[in-house]
C-alpha positions in Angstrom: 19.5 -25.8 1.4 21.9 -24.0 -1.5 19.8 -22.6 -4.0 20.0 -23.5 -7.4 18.5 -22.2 -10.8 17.6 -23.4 -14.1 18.8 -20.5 -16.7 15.8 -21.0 -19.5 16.8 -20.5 -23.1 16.7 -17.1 -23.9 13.8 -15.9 -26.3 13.4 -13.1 -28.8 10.5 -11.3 -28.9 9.1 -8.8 -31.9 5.9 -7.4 -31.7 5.4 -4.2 -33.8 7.3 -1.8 -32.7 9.2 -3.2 -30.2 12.8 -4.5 -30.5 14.5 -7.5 -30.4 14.8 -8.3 -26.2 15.7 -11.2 -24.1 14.3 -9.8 -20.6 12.0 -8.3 -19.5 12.9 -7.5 -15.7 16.0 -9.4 -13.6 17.0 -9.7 -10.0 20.5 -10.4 -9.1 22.5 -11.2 -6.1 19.6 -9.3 -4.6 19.1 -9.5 0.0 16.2 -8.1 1.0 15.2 -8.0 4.8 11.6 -7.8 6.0 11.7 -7.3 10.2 14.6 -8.0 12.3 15.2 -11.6 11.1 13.6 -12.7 8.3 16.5 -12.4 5.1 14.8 -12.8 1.1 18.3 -14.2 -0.6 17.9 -14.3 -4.6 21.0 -15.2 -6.9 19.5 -14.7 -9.9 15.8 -14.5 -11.5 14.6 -13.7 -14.7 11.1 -12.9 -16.9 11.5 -13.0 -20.7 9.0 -12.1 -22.8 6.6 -14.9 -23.7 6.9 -16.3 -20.3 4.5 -16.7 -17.6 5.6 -18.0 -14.5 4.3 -19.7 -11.3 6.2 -18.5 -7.9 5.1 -21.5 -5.8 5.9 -21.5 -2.0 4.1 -21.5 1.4 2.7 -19.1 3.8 6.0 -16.8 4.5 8.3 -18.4 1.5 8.7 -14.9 0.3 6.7 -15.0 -2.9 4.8 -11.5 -1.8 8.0 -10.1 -1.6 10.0 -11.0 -4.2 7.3 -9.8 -6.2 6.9 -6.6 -4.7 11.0 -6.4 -5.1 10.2 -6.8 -9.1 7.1 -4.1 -9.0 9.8 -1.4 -7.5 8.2 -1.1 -4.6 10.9 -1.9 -2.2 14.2 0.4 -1.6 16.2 -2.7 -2.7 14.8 -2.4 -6.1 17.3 0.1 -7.2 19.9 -1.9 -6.1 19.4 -5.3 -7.5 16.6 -5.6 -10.1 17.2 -4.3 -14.1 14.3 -4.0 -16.3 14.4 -4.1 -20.1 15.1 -1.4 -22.3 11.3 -0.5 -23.7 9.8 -2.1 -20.4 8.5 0.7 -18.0 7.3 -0.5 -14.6 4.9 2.3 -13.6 3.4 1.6 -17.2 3.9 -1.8 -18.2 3.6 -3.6 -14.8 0.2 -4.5 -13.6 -0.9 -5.6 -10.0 -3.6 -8.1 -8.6 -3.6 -8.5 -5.3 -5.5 -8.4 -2.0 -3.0 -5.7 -0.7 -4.3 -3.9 -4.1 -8.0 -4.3 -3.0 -7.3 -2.9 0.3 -5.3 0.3 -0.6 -8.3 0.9 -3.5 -10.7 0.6 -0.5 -8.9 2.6 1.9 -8.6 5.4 -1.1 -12.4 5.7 -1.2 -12.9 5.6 2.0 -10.6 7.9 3.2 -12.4 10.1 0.1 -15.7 9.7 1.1 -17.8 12.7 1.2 -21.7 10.7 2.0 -21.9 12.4 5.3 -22.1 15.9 2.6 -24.1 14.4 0.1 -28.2 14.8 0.2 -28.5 11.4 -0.6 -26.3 10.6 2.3 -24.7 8.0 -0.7 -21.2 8.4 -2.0 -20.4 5.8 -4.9 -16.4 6.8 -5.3 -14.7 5.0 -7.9 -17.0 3.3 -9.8 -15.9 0.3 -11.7 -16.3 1.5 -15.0 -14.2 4.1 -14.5 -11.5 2.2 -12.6 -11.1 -0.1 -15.5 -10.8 2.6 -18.5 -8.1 4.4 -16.4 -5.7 1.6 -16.9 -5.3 3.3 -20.5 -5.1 7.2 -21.4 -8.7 8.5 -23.6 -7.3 9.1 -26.9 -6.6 5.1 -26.4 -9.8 3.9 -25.2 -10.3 0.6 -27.1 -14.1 -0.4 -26.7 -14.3 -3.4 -28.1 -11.5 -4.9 -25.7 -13.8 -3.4 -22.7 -16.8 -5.2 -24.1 -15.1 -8.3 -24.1 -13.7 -8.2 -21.4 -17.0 -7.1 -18.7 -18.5 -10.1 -21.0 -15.8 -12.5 -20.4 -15.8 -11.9 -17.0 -19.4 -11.7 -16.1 -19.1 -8.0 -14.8 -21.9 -6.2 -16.5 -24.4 -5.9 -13.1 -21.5 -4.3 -11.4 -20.4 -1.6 -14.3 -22.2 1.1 -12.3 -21.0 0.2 -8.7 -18.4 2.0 -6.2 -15.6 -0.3 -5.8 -16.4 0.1 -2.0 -19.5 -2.0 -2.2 -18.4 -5.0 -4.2 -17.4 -8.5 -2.5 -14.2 -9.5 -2.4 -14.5 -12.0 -5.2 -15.9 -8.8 -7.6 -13.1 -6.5 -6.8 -10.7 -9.6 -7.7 -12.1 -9.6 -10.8 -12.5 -5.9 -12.0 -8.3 -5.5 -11.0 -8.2 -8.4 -13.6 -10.2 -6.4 -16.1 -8.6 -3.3 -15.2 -4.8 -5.2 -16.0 -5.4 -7.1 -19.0 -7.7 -3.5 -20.2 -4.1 -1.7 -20.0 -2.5 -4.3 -22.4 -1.0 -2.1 -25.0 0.6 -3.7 -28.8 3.8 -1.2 -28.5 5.2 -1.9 -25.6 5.7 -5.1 -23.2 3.9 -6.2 -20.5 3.9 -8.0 -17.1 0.8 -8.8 -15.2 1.7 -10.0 -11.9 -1.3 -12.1 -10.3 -1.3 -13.1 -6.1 -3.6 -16.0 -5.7 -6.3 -14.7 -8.3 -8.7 -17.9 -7.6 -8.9 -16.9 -3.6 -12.0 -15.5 -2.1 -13.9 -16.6 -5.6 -17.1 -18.7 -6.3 -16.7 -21.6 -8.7 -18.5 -19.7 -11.4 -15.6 -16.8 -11.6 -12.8 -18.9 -11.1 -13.9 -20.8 -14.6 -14.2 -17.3 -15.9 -11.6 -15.8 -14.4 -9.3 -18.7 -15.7 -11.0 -18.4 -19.2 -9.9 -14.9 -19.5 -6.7 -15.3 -18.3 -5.6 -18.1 -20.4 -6.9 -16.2 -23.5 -4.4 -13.6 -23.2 -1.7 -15.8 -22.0 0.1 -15.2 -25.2 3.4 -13.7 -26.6 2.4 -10.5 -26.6 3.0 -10.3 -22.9 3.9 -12.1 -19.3 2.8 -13.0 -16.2 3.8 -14.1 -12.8 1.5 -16.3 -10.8 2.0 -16.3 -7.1 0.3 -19.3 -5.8 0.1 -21.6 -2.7 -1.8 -24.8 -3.8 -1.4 -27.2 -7.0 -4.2 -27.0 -7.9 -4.7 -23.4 -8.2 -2.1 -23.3 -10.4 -3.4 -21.4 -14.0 -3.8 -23.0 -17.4 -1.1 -21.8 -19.5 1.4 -21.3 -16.6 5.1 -22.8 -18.8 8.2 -21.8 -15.6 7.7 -22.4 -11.8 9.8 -21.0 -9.2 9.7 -23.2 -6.0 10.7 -20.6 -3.0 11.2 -22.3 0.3 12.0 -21.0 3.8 14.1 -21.9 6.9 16.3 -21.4 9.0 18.7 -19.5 6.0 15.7 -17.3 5.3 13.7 -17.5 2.0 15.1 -18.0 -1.1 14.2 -19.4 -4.3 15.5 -23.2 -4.4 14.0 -24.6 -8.0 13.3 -22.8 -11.0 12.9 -24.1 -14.6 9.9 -25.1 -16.9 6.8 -25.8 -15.0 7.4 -29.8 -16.6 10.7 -30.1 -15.2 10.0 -28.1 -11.4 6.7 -29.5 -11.1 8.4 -33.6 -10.6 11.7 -32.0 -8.8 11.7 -33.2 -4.7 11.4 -29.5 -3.6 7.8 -29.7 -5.2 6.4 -32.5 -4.0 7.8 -32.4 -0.7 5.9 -29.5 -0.2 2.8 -31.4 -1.3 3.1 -34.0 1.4 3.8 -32.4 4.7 1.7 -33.6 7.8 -0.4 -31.7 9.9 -1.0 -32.5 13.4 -3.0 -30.1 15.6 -0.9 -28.7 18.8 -1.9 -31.0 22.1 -1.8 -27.4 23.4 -4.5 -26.7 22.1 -6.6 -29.3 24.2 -5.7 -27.7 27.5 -7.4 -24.4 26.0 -10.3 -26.1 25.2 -13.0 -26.4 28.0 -14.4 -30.2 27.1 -17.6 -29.3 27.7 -19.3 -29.9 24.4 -21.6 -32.8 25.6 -23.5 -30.0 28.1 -24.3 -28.2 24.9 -28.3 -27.5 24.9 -28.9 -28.8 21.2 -32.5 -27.6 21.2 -31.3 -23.7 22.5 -32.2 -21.3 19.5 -28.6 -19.2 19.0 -30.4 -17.2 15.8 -33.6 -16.9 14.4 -34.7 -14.3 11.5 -37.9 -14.2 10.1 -38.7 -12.9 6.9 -35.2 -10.5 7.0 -34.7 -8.0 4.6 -31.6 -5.7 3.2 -31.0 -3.3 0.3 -28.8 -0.4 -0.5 -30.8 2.3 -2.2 -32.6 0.3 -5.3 -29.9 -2.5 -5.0 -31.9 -5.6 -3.1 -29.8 -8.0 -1.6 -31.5 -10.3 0.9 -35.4 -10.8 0.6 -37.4 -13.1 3.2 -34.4 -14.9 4.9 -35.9 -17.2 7.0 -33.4 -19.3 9.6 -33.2 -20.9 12.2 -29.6 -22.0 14.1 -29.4 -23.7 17.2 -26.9 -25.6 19.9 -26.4 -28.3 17.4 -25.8 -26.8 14.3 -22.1 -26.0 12.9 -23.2 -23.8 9.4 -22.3 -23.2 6.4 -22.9 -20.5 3.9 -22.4 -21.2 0.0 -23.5 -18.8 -2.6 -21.8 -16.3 -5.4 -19.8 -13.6 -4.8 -21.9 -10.7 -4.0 -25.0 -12.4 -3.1 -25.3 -11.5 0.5 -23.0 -13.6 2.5 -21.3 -10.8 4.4 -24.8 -8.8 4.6 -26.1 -11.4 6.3 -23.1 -12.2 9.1 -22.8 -8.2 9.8 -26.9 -8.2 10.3 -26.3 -10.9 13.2 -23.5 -10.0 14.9 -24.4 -6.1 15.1 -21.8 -4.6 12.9 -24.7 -3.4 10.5 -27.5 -0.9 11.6 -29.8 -2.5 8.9 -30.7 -5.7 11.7 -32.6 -3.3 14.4 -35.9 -3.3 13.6 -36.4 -6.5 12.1 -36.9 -9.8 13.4 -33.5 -11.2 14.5 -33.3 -13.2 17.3 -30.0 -13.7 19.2 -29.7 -16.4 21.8 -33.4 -16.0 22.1 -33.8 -12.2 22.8 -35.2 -9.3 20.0 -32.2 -7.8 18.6 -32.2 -3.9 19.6 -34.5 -4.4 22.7 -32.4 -2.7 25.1 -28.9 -4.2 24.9 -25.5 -2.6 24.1 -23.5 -3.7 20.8 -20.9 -5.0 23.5 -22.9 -7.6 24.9 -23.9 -8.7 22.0 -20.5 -8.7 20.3 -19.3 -10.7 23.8 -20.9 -13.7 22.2 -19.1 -13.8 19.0 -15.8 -14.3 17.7 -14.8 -13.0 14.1 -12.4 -13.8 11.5 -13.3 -11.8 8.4 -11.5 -9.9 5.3 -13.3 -7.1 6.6 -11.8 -7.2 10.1 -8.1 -8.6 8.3 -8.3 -5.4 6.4 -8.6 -2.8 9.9 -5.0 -4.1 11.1 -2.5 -1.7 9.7 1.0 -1.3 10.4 1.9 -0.9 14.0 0.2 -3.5 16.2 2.4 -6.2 17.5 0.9 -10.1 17.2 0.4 -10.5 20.9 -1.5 -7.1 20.5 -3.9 -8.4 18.0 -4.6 -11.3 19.8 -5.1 -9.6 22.9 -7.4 -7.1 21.6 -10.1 -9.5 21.0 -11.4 -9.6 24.8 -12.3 -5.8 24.2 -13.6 -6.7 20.7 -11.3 -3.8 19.4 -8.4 -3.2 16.7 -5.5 -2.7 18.5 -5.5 -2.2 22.2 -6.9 1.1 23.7 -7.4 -0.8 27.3 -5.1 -1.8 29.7 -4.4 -5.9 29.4 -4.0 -7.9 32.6 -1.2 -10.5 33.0 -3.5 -13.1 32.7 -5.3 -11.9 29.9 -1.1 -12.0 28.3 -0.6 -15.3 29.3 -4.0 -17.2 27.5 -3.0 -14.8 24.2 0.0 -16.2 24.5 -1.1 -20.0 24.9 -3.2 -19.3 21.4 -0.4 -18.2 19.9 1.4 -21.0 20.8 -0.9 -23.5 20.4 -1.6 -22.1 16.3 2.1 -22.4 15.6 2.9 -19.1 15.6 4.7 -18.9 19.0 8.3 -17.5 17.2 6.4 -14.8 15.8 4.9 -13.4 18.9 6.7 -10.2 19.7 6.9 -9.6 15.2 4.9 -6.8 14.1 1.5 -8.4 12.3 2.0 -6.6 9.0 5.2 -8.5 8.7 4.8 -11.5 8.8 2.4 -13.8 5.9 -1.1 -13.0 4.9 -1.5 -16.6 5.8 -0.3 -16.0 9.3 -2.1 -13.2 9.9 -5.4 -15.3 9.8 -4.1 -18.1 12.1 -4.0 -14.9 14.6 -7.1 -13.8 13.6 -8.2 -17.1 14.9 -6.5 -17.1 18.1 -8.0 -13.3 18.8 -11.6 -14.5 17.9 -11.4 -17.7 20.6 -10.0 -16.5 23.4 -12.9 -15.2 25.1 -14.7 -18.1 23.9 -17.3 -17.1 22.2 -20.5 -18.6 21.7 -20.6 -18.5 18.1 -17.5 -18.2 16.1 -18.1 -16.3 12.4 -15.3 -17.4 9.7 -16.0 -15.5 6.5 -13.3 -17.5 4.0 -11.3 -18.4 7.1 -8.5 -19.9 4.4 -8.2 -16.8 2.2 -4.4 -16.8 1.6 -3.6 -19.8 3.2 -1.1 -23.0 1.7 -2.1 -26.5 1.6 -0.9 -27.2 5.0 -2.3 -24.4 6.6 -5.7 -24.9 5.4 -5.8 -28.2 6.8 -4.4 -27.0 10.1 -7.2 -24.4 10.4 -9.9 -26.9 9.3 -8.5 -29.4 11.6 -8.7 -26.8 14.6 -12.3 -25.7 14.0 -13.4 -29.1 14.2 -11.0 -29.6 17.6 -13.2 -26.6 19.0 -16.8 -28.0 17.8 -15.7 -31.3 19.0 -14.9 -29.7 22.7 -16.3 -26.4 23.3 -19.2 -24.9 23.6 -18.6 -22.6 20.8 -20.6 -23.5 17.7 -19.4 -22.8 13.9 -20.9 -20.5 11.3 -18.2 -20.8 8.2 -18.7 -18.8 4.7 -16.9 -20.6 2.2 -16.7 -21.0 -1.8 -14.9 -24.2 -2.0 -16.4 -27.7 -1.7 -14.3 -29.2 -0.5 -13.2 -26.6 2.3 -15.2 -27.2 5.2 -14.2 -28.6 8.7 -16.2 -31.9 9.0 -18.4 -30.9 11.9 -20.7 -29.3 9.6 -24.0 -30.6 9.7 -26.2 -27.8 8.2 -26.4 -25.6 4.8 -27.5 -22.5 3.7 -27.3 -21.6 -0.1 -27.8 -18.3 -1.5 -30.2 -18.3 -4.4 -31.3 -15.4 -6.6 -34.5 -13.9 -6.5 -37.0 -13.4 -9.9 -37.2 -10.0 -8.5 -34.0 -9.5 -7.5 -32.0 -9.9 -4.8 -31.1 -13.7 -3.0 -33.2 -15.4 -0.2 -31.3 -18.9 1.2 -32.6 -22.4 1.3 -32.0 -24.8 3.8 -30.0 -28.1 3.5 -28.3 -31.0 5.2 -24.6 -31.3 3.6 
């Protein structure tokens, strides 16, 4: 399809001591390649000041990198993009985004010096700090931090290393830390990648709130987004990016009334999704042998804290062959605690009264046998995969319950990676390196590395992080495929109602303690 584009009227912009200016940052005639095929075509795009745009588009339509292609970080940059005279990217442009989270994590953890420390505890950057460094200290505004911890709900987290906040409270101090940095004398862009992901319904009122307050003249934003709904209040142009055969390239772009009824919109709100017949044949059909009274997990009166800082008190919980989970509660109450205590990534489980598949956890068994019986799809684990592994490698490397391969693969253990592949959609992108292709993507091959040793339990903390519309219902539709055939039984974390594959048939909620920290409670969806 040809693309076309909407030239908006041009707008002047004066605020104190900044001049008259009609653009704030360009791209034209701009080709941008990201592996050996995949070709980003843009004829023209524009940001004036005043404006905040929504670039809309599915898993792989090229919204993170047109975006990044704006920020400067691509070699192209030079060559195609033209930013306005008083706007300075480095100063002016501010990033959230879950690759931001991960390079802020991998920062402090590369820095940190515990294993040194008497306390055996290094915070690294705290979030105070990361916030007021958005601005030098002769121009430390207090009252705009004030507001803005406030605003955003942020004050039990001031004190914190970024490194152990959830993924929701990260999201939300990069927020602070942008909008912190807005400066009177100068423009500004704030460039937002699916802000509402990964966040409880509490801080995505919040977080929308805040945003909108400071959706003004005074600066712009660009919105990358896969889903309607998600789409922020005070949003005015949308850019509808689209990919095929052609590559990606942006083919509607306008005021958010006009692109929002245009056919390249809505047609991307009614695609069909159909799980693979593949899958089936990958699926042992022996769900009806399942023992339904078999106890998979049992803790009794569970406990886990950092230093002063409870988190879980008294869980008490009981999960057996009939029961598909789910785990609701607030960012940062617990949620990923709890999944590492069971599944052996976290030390703080021996010694306690967890039960797995009715044996003591830490009476005489390896991590590896006990990591054998689960399958993991996490942002934790999405985070580990760096540059370098192929897709067939990550999906392989789940029968060694590794990152990457460091043993030898068999030709049959190729062939079922390859099956999952192919039975996901993702069969084209096989031999593609797996930090090329979409964030959405890379979960679908998450997936397929967590299932194909068939686990016993499969963990999916926010399985649809960073996945479109259609994609989420793919994945949904797959989990409940695998409950409805296997023997492998579902334990989802999720903060959307409305997200869940329908074989659920049990509840846990988080709730907080008087004395701090959360225990759970117990109910039937």
């Amino acid at each position: 399809m040809a693309a076309t584009w909407h030239k908006s009227r041009k707008l002047n912009y004066d605020c104190g001591n900044i001049a008259l200016m009609t653009t704030l940052v360009s791209i034209d005639n701009a080709q941008c390649r990201i592996g050996r095929q995949t070709l980003l075509t843009i004829e023209h795009f524009a940001i004036e000041p005043g404006q905040h745009w929504c670039l809309f588009g599915q898993n792989g339509s090229g919204k993170t990198l047109l975006a990044n292609l704006l920020a400067g970080k691509r070699l192209e940059s030079n060559n195609y993009v033209s930013y306005g005279v008083k706007f300075d990217p480095a100063r002016d442009l501010h990033i959230v985004s879950f690759e931001e989270q991960q390079r802020l994590w991998e920062r402090d953890n590369r820095l940190d010096i515990s294993e040194f420390s008497g306390d055996a505890q290094d915070k690294g950057t705290v979030v105070t700090g990361l916030i007021r460094a958005s601005r030098s200290p002769r121009d430390q505004d207090d009252k705009l931090f004030a507001d803005l911890v406030q605003q955003l709900a942020l004050q039990e987290v001031l004190d914190k290393g970024i490194r152990f906040l959830s993924s929701g409270q990260i999201r939300k101090v990069l927020i602070a830390r942008s909008l912190y940095a807005h400066r009177d004398d100068a423009p500004q862009l704030l460039i937002l990648d699916d802000p509402l992901e990964s966040i409880d319904r509490s801080s995505q009122e919040q977080i929308k709130t805040t945003i909108e307050k400071y959706m003004s003249a005074q600066f712009s934003s660009l919105q990358l987004c896969r889903r309607r709904q998600d789409i922020l209040p005070g949003v005015t142009h949308m850019a509808v990016m689209l990919s095929d055969t052609a590559g990606m390239q942006i083919s509607r772009q306008g005021t958010l009334a006009e692109v929002s009824q245009t056919a390249e919109f809505t047609k991307l709100m009614g695609a069909d999704v159909e799980v693979s017949a593949r899958l089936d044949a990958l699926l042992p059909g022996q769900a009806l042998t399942r023992q339904t009274s078999e106890e998979l997990i049992r803790l009794e009166n569970v406990q886990a804290s950092y230093g002063d800082n409870k988190v879980l008190v008294d869980v008490n919980w009981v999960m057996t062959g009939r029961d598909h989970v789910v785990i609701e509660g607030p960012n940062g109450c617990g949620k990923s605690t709890l999944l590492s205590l069971i599944d052996g990534e976290n030390h703080k489980g021996y010694g306690q009264k967890v039960f797995l598949f009715g044996r003591l956890k830490g009476s005489g068994e390896t991590i590896w046998e006990t990591k054998k019986h689960f399958g993991i799809v996490s942002n934790e684990l999405h985070n580990k995969y760096i540059k370098g592994w192929r897709v067939l490698d990550v999906v392989v490397s789940g029968f060694f319950d590794s990152v990457g391969l460091y043993d030898e693969s068999g030709t049959a253990e190729i062939a079922q990676a390859r099956d999952w592949i192919a039975a996901l959609g993702l069969g084209e992108w096989e031999t593609q390196y797996y930090h090329e292709i979409s964030f959405g993507q890379q979960r679908l091959v998450l997936l397929a590395r967590a299932m194909i040793k068939k686990p016993r339990i499969l963990i999916l903390d926010e399985p649809c992080v960073g996945l479109d519309d259609f994609h989420r219902q793919l994945i949904l539709k797959v989990l409940d495929r695998i409950a409805e055939r296997s023997l492998t039984n579902i334990l989802y974390v999720t903060h959307v109602a409305d997200e869940q594959p329908s074989c659920i048939n049990q509840r846990l909620r988080f709730r907080k303690r008087t004395s701090g920290g959360y225990g759970i409670e117990l109910e039937k969806p």
